[in-house]
C-alpha positions in Angstrom: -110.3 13.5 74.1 -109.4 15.3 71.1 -110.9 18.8 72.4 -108.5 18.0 75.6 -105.6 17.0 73.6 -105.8 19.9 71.7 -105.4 22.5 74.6 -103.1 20.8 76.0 -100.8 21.0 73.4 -101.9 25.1 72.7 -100.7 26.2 76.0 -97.2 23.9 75.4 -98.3 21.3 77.4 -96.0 19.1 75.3 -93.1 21.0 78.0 -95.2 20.1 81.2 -95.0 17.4 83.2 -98.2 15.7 83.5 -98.5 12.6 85.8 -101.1 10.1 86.1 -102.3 8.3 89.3 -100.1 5.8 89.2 -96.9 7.8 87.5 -95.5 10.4 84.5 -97.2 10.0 81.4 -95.6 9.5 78.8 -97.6 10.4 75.9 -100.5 12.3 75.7 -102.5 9.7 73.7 -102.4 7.8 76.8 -106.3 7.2 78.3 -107.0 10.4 79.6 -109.2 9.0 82.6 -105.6 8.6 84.1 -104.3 12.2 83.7 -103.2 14.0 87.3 -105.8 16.8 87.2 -108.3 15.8 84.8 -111.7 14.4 85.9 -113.6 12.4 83.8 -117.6 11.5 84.4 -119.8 9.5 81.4 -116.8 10.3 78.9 -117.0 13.9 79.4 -114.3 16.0 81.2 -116.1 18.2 84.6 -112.7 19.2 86.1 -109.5 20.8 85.0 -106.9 21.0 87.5 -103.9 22.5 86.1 -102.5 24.4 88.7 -99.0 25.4 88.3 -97.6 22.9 85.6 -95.8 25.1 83.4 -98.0 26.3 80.9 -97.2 28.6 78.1 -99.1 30.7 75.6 -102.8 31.9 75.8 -106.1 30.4 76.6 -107.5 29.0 74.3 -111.2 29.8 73.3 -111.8 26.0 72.5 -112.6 25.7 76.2 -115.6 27.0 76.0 -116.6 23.6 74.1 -116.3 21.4 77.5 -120.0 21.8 78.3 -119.8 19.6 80.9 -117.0 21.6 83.1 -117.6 21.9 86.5 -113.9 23.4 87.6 -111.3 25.0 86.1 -107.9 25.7 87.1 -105.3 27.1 85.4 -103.6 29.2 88.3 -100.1 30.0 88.5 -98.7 28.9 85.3 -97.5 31.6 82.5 -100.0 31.8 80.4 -100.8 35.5 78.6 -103.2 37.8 76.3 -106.9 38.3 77.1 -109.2 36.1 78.7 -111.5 34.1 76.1 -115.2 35.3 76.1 -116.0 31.5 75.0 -115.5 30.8 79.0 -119.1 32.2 79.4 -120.1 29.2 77.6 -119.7 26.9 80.3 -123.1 27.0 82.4 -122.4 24.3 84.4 -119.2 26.0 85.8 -118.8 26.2 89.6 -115.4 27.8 90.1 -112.8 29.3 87.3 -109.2 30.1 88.9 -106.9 31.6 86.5 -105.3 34.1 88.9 -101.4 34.2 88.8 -100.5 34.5 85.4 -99.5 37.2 83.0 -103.4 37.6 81.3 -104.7 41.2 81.0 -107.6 41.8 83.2 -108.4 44.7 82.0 -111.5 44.0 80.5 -112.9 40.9 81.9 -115.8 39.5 79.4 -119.1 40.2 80.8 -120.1 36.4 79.7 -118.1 35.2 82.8 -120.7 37.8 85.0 -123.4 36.1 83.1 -122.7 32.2 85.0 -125.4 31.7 87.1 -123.7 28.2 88.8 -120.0 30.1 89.5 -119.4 30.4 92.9 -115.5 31.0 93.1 -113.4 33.6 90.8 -110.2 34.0 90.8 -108.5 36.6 88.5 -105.8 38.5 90.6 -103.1 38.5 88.0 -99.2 38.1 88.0 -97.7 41.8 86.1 
């Protein structure tokens, strides 16, 4: 919870409007089994869905501590800089969608070649 809590609040999720199933949350302390886009199996998170909610700043490299992450999406929000080479640290990721923002794709780190479970990558980038 803590990891989740913190990249939340890195990429200014504290401006975002998160929901839960059964309404807006109001706090982010609130049980995070509940958040709209967040899947959570045996107390570990496997999916990140947070597709166009508004958020800010760069990715942070602490992702690359969710071992258990399946999915990730962070499409269409505004996030910037380089993509994290700690994103190669999640083996047990199937798809990674961080297309439609303002992140230099440049140079894509070779760790994310190096998944052998990814299946879908997207990377197309908003200039």
């Amino acid at each position: 919870k803590t990891t989740v809590l913190a990249l939340w609040l890195a990429m200014g999720g504290e401006q975002m409007t998160l929901t839960t199933r059964y309404g807006y949350l109001k706090s982010p302390s609130e049980d995070m089994t509940q958040w709209y886009g967040l899947t959570v199996e045996g107390g570990r998170v496997t999916k990140i869905f947070w597709h166009l909610c508004g958020l800010t700043g760069t990715i942070p490299a602490i992702f690359g501590s969710l071992s258990a992450l399946t999915w990730l999406d962070l499409g269409r929000n505004q996030l910037v800089g380089s993509i994290p080479p700690e994103l190669g640290a999640l083996e047990n990721l199937v798809g990674l969608n961080l297309s439609d923002n303002y992140l230099s794709t440049d140079s894509v780190p070779t760790t994310l070649f190096k998944l052998k479970n990814l299946k879908q990558l997207k990377l197309l980038t908003s200039c």
